[in-house]
RODO-2510 file (C-alpha; in nm, 4 decimals, decimal comma):
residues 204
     n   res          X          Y          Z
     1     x    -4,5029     1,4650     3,9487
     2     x    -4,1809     1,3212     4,0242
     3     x    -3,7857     1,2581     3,9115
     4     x    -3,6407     0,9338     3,9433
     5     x    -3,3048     0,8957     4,1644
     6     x    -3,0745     0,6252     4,1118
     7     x    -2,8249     0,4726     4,3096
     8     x    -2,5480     0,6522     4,1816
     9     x    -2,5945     0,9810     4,0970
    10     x    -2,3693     1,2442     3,9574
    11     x    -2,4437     1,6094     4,0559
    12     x    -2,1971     1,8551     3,7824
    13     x    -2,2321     2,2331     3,6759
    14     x    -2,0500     2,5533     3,8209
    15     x    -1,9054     2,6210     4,1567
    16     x    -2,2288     2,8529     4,3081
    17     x    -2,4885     2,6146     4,1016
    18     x    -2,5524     2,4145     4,4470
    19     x    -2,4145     2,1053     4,3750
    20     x    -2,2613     2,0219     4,7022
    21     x    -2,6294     2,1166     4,8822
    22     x    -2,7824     1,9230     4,6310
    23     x    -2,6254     1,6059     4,6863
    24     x    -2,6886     1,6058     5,0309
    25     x    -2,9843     1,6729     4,9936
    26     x    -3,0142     1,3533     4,7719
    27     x    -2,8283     1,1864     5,0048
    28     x    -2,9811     1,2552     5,3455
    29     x    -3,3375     1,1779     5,1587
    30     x    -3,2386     0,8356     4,9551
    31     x    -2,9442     0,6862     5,2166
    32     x    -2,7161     0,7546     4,9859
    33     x    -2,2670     0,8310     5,0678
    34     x    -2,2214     1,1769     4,9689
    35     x    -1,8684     1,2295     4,8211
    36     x    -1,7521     1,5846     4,7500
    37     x    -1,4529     1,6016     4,4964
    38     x    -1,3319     1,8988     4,6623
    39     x    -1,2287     1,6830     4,9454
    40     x    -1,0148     1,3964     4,7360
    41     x    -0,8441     1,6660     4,5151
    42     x    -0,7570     1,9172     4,7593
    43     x    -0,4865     1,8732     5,0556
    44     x    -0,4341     2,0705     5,3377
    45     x    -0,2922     2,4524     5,2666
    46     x    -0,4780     2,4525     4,9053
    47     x    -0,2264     2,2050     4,7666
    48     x    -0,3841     2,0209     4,4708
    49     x    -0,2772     1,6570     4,4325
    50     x    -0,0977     1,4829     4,1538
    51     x    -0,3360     1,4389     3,8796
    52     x    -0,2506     1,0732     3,8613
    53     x    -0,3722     1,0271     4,2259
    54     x    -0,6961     1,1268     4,1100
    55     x    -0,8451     0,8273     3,8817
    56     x    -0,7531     0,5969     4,1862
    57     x    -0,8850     0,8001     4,4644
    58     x    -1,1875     0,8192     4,2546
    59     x    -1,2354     0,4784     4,1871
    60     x    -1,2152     0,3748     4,5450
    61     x    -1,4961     0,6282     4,6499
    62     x    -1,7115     0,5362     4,4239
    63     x    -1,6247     0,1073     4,4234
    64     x    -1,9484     0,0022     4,6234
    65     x    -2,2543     0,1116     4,4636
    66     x    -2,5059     0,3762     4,6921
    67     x    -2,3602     0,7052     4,5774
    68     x    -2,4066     1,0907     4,5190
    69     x    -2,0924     1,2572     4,3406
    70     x    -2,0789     1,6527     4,3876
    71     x    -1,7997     1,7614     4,1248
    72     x    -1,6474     1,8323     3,7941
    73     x    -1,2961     1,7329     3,6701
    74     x    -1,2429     1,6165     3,3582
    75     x    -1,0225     1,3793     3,4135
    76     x    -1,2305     1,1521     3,6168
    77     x    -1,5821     1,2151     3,4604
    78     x    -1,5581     0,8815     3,2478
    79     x    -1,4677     0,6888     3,5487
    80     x    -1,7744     0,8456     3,7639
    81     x    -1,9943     0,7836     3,3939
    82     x    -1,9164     0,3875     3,4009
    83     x    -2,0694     0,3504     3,7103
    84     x    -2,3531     0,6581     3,7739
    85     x    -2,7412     0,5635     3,6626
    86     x    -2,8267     0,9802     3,7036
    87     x    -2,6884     1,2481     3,5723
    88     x    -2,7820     1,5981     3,6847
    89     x    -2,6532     1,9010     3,5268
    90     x    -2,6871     2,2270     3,6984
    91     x    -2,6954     2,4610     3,4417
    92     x    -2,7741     2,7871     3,6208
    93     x    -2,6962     3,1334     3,5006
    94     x    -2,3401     3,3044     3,5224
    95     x    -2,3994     3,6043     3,7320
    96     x    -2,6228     3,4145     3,9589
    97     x    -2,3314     3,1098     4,0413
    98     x    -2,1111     3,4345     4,0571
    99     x    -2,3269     3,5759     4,3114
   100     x    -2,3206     3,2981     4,5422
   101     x    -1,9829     3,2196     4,5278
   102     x    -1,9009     3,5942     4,6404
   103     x    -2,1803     3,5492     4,9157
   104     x    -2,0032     3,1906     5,0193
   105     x    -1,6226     3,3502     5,0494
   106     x    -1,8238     3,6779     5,2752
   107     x    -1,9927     3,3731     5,4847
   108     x    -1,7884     3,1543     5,5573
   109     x    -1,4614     3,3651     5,4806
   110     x    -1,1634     3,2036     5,7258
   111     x    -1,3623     2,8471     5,7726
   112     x    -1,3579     2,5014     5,6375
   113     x    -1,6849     2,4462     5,4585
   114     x    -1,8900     2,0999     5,5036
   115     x    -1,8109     1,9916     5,1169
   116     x    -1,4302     2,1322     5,1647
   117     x    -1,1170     1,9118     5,2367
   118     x    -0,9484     1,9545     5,5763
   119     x    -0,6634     2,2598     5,6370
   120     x    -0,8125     2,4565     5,3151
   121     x    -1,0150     2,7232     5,5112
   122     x    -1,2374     2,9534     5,2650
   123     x    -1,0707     3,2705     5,0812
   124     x    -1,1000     3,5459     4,8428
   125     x    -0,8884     3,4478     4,5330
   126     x    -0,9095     3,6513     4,2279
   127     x    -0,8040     3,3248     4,0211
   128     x    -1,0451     3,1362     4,1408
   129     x    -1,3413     3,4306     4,0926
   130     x    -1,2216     3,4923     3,7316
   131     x    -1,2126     3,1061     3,6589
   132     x    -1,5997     3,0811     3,8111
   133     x    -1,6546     3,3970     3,5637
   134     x    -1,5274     3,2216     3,2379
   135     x    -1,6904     2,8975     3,3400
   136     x    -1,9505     2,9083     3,0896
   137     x    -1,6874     2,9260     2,8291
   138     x    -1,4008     2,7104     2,9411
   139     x    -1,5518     2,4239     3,0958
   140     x    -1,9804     2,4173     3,0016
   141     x    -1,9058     2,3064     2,6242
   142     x    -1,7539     1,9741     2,7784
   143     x    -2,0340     1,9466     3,0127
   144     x    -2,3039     1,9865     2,7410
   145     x    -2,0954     1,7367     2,5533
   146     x    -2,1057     1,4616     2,8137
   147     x    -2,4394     1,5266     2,9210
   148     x    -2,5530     1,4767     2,5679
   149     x    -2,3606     1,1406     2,5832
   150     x    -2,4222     1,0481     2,9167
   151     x    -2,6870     0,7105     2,8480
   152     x    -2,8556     0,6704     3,2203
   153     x    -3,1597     0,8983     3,3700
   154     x    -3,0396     1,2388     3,3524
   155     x    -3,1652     1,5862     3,4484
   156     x    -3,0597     1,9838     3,3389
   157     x    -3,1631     2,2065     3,5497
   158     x    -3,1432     2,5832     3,4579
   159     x    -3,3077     2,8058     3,7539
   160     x    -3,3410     2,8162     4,0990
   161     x    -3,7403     2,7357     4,0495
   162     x    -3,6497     2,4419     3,8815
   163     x    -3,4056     2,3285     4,1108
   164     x    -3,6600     2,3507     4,4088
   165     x    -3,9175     2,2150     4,2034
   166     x    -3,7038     1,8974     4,1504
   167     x    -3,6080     1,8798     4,4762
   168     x    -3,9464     1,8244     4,5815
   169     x    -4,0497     1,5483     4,3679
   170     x    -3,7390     1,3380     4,3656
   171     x    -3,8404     1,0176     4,4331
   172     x    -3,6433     0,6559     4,4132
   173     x    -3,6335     0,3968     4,1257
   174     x    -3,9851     0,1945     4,1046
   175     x    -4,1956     0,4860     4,2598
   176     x    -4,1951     0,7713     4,0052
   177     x    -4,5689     0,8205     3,8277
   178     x    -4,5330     0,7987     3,4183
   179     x    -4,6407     1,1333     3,3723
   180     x    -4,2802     1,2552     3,4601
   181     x    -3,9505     1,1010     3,3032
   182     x    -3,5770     1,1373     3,2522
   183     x    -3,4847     1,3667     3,0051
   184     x    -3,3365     1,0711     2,8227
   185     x    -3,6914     0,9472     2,7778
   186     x    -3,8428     1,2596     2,6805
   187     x    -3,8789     1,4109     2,3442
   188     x    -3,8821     1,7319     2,4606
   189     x    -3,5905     1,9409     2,3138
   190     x    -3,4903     2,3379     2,3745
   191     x    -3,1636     2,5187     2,2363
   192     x    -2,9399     2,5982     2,4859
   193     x    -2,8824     3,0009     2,4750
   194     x    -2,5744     3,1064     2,2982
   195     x    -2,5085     2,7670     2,1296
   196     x    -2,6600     2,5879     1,8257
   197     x    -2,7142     2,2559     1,9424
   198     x    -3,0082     2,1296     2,1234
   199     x    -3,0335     1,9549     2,4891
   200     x    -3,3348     1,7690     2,6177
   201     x    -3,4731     2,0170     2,8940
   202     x    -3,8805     2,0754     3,0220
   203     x    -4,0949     2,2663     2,7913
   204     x    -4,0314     2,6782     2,8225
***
């Protein structure tokens, strides 16, 4: 079994979902630039930029084609969308993304991560925890929405089994066996708990 891997990938969900190691893990394996958003919105001090910076900054990372992008923001999803061939959605549970981000701030508490921007060491910031708490209300809707809409190869991932699982059968364009396809392809089709709607996932 295997998962097809484009050559520009997007890689979305909460903070704690694994995004960043994720994408570069998809990098390191397919050649691919690994771009963290953290690092383009974030300057030194935890000073976020201009939002008008953004769609340029953006646009220049992801110009030449051979790309994982490991990051949310509205604002710039559409621009990321016009160019990405995968889509994968890490939709993990609540208390577990909580979980790791409180294990990530005890880790690495006082030091620049890998996927951080320069001069924004890691911290314990109430805000930020009670943001990463509400996530599944403020900010998954729009992420359901666009992955709905989103019209390349695309993935949702719910649990840590099924993370590791895909992980181990990603494979590039032109090599992936029939018997596994994009969600886009399948007509497979699970509610999503606590909402109405459906989204394509693997059977239950």
């Amino acid at each position: 079994m295997s998962a097809e891997i484009g050559r520009n990938v997007m890689v979305v969900g909460s903070p704690g979902s694994g995004k960043s190691t994720l994408a570069r893990v998809i990098g390191d394996r397919f050649a691919l630039r690994v771009i963290h958003f953290d690092q383009l919105y974030w300057l030194p001090g935890w000073r976020s930029r201009e939002n008008g910076t953004l769609p340029d900054l953006v646009t220049a990372a992801i110009r030449d084609d051979g790309w994982v992008f490991d990051g949310n923001n509205s604002r710039t999803m559409a621009l990321r969308a016009e160019k990405a061939d995968t889509l994968i959605w890490l939709d993990l549970p609540r208390g577990l993304c909580f979980r790791r981000v409180l294990m990530r701030i005890a880790r690495d508490h006082g030091r620049v991560r890998r996927d951080m921007a320069e001069g924004c060491p890691e911290r314990f910031d109430p805000a930020f925890l009670r943001w990463v708490w509400s996530f599944s209300r403020h900010s998954r809707p729009g992420l359901q929405t666009f992955y709905e809409h989103f019209p390349g190869r695309k993935y949702r991932l719910t649990a840590p089994r099924e993370v590791t699982t895909f992980r181990q059968s990603m494979t590039s364009p032109g090599h992936a066996p029939a018997e596994i396809r994009p969600e886009s392809e399948r007509g497979i089709a699970r509610p999503i708990p606590g909402d109405s709607s459906l989204a394509f996932g693997p059977p239950a």
